[in-house]
C-alpha positions as CSV (number, residue, x, y, z in Angstrom):
1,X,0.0,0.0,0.0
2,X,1.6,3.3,-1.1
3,X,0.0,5.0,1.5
4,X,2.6,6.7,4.2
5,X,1.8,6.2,8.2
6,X,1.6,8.8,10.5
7,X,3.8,11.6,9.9
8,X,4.7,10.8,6.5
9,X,7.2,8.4,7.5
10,X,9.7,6.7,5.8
11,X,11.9,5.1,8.0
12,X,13.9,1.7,8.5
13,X,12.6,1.6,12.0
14,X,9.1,1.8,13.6
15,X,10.5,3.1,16.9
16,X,7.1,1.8,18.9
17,X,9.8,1.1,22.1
18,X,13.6,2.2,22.3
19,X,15.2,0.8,25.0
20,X,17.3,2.8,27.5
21,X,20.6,1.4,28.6
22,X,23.5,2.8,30.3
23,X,26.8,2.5,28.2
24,X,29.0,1.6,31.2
25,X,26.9,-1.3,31.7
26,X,28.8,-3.7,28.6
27,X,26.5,-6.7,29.7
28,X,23.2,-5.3,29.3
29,X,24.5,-3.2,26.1
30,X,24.7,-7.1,24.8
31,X,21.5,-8.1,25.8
32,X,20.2,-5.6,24.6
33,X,19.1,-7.8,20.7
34,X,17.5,-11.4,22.8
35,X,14.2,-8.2,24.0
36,X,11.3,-7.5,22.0
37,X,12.2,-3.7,21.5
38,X,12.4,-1.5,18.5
39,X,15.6,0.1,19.3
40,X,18.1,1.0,22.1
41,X,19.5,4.2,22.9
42,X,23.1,3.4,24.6
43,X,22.8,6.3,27.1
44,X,26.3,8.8,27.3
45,X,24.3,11.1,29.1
46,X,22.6,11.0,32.2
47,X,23.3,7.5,33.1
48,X,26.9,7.6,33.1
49,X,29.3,9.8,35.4
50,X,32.1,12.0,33.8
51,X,34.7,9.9,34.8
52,X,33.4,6.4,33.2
53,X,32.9,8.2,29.7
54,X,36.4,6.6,28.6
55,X,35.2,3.1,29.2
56,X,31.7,3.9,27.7
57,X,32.6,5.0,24.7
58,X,35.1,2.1,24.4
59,X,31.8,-0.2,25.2
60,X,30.0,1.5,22.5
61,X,32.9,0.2,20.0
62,X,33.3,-2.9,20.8
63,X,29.6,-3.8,21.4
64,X,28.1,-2.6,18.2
65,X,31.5,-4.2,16.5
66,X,31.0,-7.3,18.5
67,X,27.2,-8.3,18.9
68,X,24.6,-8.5,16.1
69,X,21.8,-6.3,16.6
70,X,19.7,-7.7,13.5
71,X,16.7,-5.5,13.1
72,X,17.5,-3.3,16.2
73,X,17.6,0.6,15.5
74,X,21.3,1.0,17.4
75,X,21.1,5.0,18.4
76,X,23.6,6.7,20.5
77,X,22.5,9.6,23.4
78,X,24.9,11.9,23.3
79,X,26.2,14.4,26.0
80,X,24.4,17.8,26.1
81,X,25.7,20.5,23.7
82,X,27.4,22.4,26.5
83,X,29.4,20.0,28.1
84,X,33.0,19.0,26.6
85,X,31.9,15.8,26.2
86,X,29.9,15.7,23.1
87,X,31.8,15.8,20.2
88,X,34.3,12.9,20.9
89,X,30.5,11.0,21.7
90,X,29.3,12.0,18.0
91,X,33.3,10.5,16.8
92,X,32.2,7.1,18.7
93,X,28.7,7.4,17.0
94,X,30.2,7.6,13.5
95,X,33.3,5.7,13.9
96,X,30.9,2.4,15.1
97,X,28.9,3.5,11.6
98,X,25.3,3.6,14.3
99,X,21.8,3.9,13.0
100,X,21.1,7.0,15.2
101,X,21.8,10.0,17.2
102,X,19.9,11.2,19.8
103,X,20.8,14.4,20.9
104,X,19.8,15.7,24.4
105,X,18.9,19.2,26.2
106,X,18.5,21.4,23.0
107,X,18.2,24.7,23.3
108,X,18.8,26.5,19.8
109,X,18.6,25.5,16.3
110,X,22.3,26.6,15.9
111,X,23.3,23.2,18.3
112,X,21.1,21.2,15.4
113,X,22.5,22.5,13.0
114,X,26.3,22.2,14.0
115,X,25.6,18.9,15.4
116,X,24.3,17.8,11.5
117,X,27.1,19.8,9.8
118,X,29.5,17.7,11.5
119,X,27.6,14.4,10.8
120,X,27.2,15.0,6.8
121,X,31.1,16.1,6.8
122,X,32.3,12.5,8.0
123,X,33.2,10.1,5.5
124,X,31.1,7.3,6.9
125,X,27.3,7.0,6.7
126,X,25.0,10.2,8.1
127,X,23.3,8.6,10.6
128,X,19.6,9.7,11.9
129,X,19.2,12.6,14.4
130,X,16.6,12.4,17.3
131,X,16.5,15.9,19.5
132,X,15.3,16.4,23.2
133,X,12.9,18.6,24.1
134,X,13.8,18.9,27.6
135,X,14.3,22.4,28.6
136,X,12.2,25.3,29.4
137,X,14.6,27.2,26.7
138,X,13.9,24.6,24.0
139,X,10.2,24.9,24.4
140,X,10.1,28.4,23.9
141,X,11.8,28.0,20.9
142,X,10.0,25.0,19.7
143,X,8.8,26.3,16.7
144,X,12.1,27.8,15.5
145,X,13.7,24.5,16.4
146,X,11.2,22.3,14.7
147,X,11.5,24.5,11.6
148,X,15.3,24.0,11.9
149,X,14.7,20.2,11.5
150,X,11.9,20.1,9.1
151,X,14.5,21.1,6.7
152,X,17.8,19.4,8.1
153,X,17.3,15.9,6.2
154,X,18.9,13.9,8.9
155,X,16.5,14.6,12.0
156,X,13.9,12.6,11.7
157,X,12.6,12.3,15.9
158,X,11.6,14.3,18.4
159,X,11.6,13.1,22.0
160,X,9.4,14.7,24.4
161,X,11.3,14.0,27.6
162,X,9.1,16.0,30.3
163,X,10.7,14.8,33.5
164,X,13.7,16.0,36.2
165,X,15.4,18.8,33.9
166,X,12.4,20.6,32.7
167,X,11.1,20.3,36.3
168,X,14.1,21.2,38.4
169,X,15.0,24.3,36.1
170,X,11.4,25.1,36.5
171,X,11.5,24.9,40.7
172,X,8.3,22.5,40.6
173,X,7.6,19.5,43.1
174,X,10.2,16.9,42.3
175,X,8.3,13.6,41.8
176,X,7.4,11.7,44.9
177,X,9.7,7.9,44.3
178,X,8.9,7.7,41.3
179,X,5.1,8.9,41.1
180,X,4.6,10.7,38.1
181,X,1.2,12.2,38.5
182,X,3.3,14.9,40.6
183,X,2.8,17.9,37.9
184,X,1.4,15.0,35.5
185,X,-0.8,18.7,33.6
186,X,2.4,20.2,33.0
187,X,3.5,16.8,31.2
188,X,0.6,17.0,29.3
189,X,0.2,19.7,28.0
190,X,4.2,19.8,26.9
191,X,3.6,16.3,25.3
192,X,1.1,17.6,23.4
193,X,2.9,20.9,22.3
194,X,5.6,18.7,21.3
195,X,3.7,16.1,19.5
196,X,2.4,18.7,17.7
197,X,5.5,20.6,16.7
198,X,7.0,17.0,15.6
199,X,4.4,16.3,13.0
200,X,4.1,19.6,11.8
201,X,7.3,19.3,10.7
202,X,7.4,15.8,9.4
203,X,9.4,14.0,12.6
204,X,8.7,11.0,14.7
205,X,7.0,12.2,17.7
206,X,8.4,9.6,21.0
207,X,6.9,10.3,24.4
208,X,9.1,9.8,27.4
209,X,9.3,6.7,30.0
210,X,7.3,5.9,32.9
211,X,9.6,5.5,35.6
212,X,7.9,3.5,38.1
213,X,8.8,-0.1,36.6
214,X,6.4,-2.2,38.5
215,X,3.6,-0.3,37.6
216,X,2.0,-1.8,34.3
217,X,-0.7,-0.1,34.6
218,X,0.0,3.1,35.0
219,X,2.2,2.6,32.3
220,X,-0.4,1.9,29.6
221,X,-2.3,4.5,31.1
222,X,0.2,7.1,30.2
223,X,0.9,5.1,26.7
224,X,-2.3,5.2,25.5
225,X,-2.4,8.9,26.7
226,X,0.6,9.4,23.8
227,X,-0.7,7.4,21.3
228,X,-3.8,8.8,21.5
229,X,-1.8,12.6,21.0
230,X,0.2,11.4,18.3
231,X,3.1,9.9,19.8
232,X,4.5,6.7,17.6
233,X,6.5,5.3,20.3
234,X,7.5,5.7,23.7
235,X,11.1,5.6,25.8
236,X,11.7,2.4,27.7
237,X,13.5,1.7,31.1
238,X,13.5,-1.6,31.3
239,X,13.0,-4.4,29.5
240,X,9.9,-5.4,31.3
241,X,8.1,-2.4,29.3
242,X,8.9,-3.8,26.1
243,X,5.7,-5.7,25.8
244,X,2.8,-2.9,27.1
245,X,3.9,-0.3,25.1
246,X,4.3,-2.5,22.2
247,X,1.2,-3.3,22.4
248,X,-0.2,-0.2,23.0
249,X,1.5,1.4,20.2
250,X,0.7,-1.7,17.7
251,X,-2.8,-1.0,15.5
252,X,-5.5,-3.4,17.1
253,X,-6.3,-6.5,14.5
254,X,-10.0,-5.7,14.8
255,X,-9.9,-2.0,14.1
256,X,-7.4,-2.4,11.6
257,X,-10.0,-4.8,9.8
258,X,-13.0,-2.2,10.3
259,X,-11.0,0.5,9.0
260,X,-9.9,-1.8,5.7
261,X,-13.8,-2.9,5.4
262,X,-15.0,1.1,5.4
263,X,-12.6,2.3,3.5
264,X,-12.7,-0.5,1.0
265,X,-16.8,0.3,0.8
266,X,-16.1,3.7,0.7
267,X,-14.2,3.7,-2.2
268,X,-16.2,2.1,-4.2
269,X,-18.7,4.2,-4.2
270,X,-19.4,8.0,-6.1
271,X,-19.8,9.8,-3.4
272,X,-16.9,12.3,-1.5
273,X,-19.2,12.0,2.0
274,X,-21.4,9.3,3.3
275,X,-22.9,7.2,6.0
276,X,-21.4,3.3,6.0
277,X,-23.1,1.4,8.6
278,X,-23.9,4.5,10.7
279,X,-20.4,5.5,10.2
280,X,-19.2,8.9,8.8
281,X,-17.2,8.7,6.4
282,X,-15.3,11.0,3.9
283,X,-12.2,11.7,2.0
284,X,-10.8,13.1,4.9
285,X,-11.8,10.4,7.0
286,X,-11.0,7.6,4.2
287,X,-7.5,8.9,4.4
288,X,-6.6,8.9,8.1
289,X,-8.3,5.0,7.9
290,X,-5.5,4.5,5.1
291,X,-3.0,6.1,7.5
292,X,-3.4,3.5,10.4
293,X,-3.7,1.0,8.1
294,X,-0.3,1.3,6.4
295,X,1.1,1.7,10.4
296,X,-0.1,-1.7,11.2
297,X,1.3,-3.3,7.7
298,X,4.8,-1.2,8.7
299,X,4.8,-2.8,12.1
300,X,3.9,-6.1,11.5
301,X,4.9,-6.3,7.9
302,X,1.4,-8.1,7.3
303,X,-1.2,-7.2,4.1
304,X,-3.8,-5.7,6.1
305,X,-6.6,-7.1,3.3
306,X,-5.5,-10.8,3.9
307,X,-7.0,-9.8,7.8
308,X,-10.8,-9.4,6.4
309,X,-10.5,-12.5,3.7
């Protein structure tokens, strides 16, 4: 079906789930293919202190060099833009030939576009470019910044990552062990500023991780929150998330066939507007039935017409 999925994509990866995992820790970094995920996003950032950067980087190397990641999207967090630490991450990032880039705490266009000047100047492969949107500086430029990557062909995500450093610089409650719901209508209404800014300008929209592990619930909860606001994928910290959001983020069999059966019916009739079984449906509606459609045949690689045979 020549039909894109949401956000006009056309990308290798789906990115329904990309796994976090700490570069200093080698032995997850090679379990990281035997899970169900997407992708993985060997963190330089957060996770690992200044003075283990030497031996995370090295892990990086020898990991992606060593260990075959099959159909895994292999992206690499860099440090933030004003440390020193960042561009001998983006070296390890190129060197290792990765899928990705993820590129945290932006501020200004200017960091994208030095950050992608650098990338299409290397001799190997231009990898993918996913920014953060993770500061209260970033989100009042958000429009500025999201035109910056609408026409920068290389970044292709935007990760909403409402959590400690949009909250800290903005002196709010820090979350309570791990309970979200702790300023959860500032998270909302940022993920859906950023959702929006992503599509308008053509990226994937990824919504940020639910930190409180044990709780499945609240984790599709907040899931389905995304999906429902545009979101493709979501951030995962452990591999005990893989499956929920998965799932949450994989087009439902039976809707998928409902939406093939209407548009289907649709189409073969003269009419731009009309009622199908008490359903609504016109162009505009036809299309956005196409839309999920061609998400679920990207995910699951299935025809969704042999569903409703």
């Amino acid at each position: 079906m020549a039909v894109p999925s949401p956000q006009n994509r056309n990308r290798a990866f789906p990115r329904r789930t990309l796994l976090y995992t700490p570069a200093d820790a080698r032995d997850r970094m090679a379990k990281v293919p035997t899970y169900d995920a997407d992708g993985v996003v060997f963190d330089l950032d957060d996770s690992v202190p200044d003075d283990r950067l030497p031996e995370a980087r090295r892990n990086v190397r020898e990991v992606t060099d060593e260990v075959d990641f099959g159909g895994l999207e292999v992206i690499l967090k860099l440090d933030a833009y004003e440390t020193p630490h960042w561009v001998e991450d983006l070296e390890v990032a190129l060197e290792s030939e990765l899928d990705a880039v993820a590129m945290p705490k932006v501020q200004r266009s200017k960091e994208i576009e030095t950050v992608v000047d650098l990338m299409e100047r290397h001799p190997n492969p231009t990898p993918e470019l996913l920014i953060y949107i993770e500061t209260p500086e970033a989100v009042i430029r958000l429009g500025e910044i999201a035109e910056t990557a609408r026409r920068l062909e290389p970044v292709t995500g935007m990760v909403c990552s409402w959590g400690d450093d949009i909250t800290r610089n903005m002196g709010t409650m820090p979350p309570r062990f791990g309970d979200t719901s702790v300023g959860q209508h500032l998270g909302d209404w940022l993920g859906n500023y950023v959702a929006l800014a992503a599509t308008g300008a053509g990226l994937d929209p990824i919504s940020y991780p639910h930190v409180d592990i044990r709780d499945e619930d609240g984790l599709r909860t907040r899931a389905e929150y995304a999906r429902d606001s545009g979101y493709i994928g979501q951030l995962a910290l452990h591999p005990a998330q893989l499956e929920p959001i998965n799932d949450v983020f994989t087009p439902d069999e039976n809707d998928v066939v409902r939406a093939f059966e209407l548009t289907e019916e649709f189409e073969g009739m003269a009419s731009d507007s009309t009622l199908i079984d008490g359903v609504f449906i016109d162009q505009a509606m036809a299309a956005h039935y196409r839309q999920f459609i061609a998400r679920y045949e990207e995910i699951t690689g299935e025809d969704a017409a042999s569903l409703s045979a």
